[in-house]
Each structure stands twice: as structure tokens, then as C-alpha cells.
N, C-alpha and C positions, 0 to 999 in steps of 0.2 A: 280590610286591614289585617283581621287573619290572616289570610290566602298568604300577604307579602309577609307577614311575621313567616310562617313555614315555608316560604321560598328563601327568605333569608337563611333560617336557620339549618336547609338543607344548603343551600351555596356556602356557608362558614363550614360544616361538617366535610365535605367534597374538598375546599380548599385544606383542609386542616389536613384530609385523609393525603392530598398530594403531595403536601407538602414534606409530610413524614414516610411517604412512598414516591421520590421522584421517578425513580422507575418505570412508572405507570404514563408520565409523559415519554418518557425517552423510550419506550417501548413502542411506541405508535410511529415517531418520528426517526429512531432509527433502525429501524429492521431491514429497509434496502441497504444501508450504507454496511449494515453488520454483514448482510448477504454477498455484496461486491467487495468485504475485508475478506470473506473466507473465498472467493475467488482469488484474490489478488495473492492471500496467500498460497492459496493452491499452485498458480501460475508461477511466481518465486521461486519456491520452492521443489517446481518438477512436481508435484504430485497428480496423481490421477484415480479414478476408479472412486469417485466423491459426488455424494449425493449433493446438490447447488439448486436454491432458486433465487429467483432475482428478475430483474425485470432492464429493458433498455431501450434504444432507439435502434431501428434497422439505420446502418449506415449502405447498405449495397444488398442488392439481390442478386442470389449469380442461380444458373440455371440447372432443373435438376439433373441429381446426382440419380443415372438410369444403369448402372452398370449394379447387378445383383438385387439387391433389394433395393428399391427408388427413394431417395431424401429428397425433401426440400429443405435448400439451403440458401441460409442468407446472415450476413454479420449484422451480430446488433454491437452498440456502444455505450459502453456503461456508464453511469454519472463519474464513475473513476477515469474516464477516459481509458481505461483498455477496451478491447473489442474479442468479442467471442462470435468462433464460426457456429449454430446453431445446424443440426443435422438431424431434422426431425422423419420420420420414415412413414412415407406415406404409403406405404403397402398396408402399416396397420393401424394408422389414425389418418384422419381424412386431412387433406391440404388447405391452408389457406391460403384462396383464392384473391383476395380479396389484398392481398399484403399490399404496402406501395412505403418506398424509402420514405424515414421520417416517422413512420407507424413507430409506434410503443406495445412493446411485448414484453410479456411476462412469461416467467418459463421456469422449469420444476422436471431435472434431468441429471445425468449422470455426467462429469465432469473430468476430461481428455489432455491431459497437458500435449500444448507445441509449441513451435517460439513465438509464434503469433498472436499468442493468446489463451488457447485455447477451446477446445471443441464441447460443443455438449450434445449429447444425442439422450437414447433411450428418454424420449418424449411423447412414449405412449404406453397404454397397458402394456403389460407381457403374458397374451394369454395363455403361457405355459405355468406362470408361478412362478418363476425362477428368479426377478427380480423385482425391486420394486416400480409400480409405475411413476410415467412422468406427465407431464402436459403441457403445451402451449395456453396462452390468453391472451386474443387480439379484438379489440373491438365490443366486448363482452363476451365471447364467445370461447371457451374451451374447446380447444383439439387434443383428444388423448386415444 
């Protein structure tokens, strides 16, 4: 009878604390939609050279990009419905192998306006320093 007297009295505390912090839900539940608002306005708006993570669906895989430094490239599709080309460089983070249309990827890069959507690349360390790193997430697995 204790035990449930302080399980109560922590579940009234927790409630009390959300209630006068709703934030604290809407933080959990919205931080992709907040992430795909600062794309959408990136895209809008022309802007470029914008730190963006977020996460999507691959809608197509197209093949790599072999000309100078080698990307793997594929569109993902965002819960907003726009689509970003994804231009991850695998000369300095490793490829996933593993992708197939429909996968969900998360990603943490630098943000390219086009009319398409938009590009995201610098999706891996920069082992010069010069920028910040980025990264893929497929499967559990980080590519940077």
C-alpha cells in the first residue's frame, strides 16, 4: 500500500510538472516537424549554406555520383512531402550498402537550395576542421 501511495504521488507530481511545462510533451513529439519547418523554410525562401537534420523516406536511389570526389545519392521524402536530394561523400564516410527504397534515414548536413528541393551534403566529418561534421542513420547504424 505504500509502494502505490508514492507511485501516486510521483504520477500527480510528473503530471502537475507537465502540465505547467507543456513544452516538455511538444518537445518529444515535435522536433522532426520543427526540423522539416526549417527546411521548408530554407527551400522557400532560396536560402542555403544551413546547418538541417531531420530524417525521411528514400523515395529513389539513383547511382553514384563518380566524377571528382564519389557521393552516394538518393532522395529522401519528408513527412512534409518535399523531397531532398541527399549527397553523402563516400571518399570520407563509408557507404550504405545496405539502402533499399522505402528505408528511413535520418541525417545531420549542410543544406543547398534548388528547385527540387534541395541538396544536403557535408554528411561526414571534415578532417580538416573547417566545418562542422555531419552524418547519416540507417538501420541503427551511423555513417559519418
Amino acid at each position: 500500500m505504500k509502494k502505490l501511495f508514492i507511485a501516486l504521488l510521483i504520477g500527480i507530481g510528473i503530471y502537475a510538472y507537465v502540465q505547467s511545462n507543456p513544452a516538455v510533451i511538444s518537445s518529444f513529439t515535435s522536433k522532426s516537424v520543427q526540423n522539416n519547418q526549417v527546411i521548408t523554410d530554407a527551400y522557400q525562401n532560396r536560402l542555403s549554406d544551413i546547418q538541417v537534420s531531420g530524417s525521411g523516406k528514400v523515395s529513389l536511389i539513383l547511382r553514384d555520383d563518380n566524377e571528382g570526389s564519389r557521393h552516394q545519392r538518393f532522395i529522401l521524402r519528408l513527412s512534409s512531402g518535399q523531397t531532398l536530394l541527399i549527397a553523402h561523400n563516400i571518399d570520407l564516410a563509408p557507404k550504405i550498402n545496405t539502402l533499399q527504397k522505402g528505408d528511413v534515414v535520418q541525417f545531420y548536413g549542410e543544406y543547398e537550395w534548388n528547385s527540387k528541393g534541395g541538396v544536403v551534403h557535408w554528411t561526414h566529418h571534415d578532417l580538416g576542421g573547417r566545418h562542422v561534421g555531419g552524418w547519416l542513420k540507417h538501420d541503427g547504424r551511423k555513417y559519418e
